[in-house]
C-alpha positions as CSV (number, residue, x, y, z in Angstrom):
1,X,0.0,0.0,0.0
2,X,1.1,3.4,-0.9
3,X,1.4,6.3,1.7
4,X,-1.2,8.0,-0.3
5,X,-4.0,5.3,0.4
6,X,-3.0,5.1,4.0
7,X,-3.5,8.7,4.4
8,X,-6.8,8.7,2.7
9,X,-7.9,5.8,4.7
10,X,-7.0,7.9,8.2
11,X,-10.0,9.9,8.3
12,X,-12.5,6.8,7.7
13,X,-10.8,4.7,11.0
14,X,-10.8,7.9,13.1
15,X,-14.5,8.4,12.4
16,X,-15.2,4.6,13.0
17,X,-13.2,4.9,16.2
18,X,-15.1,8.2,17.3
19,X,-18.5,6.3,16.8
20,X,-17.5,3.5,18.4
21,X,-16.0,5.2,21.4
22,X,-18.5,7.9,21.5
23,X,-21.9,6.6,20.5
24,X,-21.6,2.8,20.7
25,X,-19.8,2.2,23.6
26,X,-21.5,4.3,25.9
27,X,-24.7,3.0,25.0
28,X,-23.7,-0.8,25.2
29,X,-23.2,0.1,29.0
30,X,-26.4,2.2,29.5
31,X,-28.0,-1.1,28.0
32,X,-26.5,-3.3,30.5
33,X,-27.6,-0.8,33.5
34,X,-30.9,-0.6,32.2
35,X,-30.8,-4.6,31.8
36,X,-29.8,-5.1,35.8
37,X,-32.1,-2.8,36.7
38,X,-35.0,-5.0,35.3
39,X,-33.7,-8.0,36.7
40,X,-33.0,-6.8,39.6
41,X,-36.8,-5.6,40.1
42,X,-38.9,-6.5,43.2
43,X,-42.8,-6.0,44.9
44,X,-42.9,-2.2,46.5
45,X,-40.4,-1.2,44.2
46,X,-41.7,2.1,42.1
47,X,-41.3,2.0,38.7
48,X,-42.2,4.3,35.6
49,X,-42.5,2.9,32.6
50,X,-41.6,3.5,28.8
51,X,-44.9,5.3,28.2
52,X,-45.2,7.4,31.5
53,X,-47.1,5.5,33.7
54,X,-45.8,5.3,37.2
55,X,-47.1,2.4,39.5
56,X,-46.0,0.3,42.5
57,X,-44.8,-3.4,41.7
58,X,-47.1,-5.9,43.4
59,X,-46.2,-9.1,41.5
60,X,-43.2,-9.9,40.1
61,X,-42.7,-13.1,37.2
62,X,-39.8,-14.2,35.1
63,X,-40.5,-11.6,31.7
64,X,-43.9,-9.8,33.0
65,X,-44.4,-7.7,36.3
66,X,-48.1,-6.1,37.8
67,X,-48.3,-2.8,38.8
68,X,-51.2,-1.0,40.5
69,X,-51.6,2.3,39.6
70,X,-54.1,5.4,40.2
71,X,-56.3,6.1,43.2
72,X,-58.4,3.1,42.3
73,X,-55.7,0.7,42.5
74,X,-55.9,-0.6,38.8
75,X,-53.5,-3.5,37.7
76,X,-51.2,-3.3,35.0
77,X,-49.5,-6.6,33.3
78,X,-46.2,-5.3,31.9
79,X,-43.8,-6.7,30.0
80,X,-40.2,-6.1,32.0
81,X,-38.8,-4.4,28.9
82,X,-41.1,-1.4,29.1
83,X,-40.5,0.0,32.6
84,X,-37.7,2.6,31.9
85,X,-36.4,3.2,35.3
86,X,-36.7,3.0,39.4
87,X,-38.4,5.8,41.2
88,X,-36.2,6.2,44.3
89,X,-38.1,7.0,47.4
């Protein structure tokens, strides 16, 4: 390879390497945060899900978690992957 081609190769692996570093990489590990949260999920925790809800966790299965929520106490079957996060209390 000629000097040339290496040179006009350099700005294609530097980009690769700043969206790997700077995009990719930093969401692989918000992914696996996000992941141990969900499986680390138990009854009276608080969650809030994907689409805004908020609810308390009352039953707790292997993929699907219940939730009640409002003053009336409704239930909610939820699949784990759409709470987005923990309300700490």
């Amino acid at each position: 390879m000629s000097q040339e081609t290496l040179l006009g190769l350099m700005p294609l692996v530097i980009m690769v390497a700043f969206f790997y570093f700077g995009l990719i990489r930093p969401q692989k590990k918000k992914d696996k945060e996000i992941q141990a949260m969900r499986d680390d999920l138990k009854v009276g925790d608080s969650i809030i899900t994907i689409g805004g809800i908020v609810g308390k966790i009352v039953i707790v299965k292997e993929d699907v978690v219940t939730i009640e929520t409002g003053t009336h106490k409704a239930r909610i079957d939820l699949l784990k992957w759409g709470i987005n996060s923990k309300v700490e209390s």
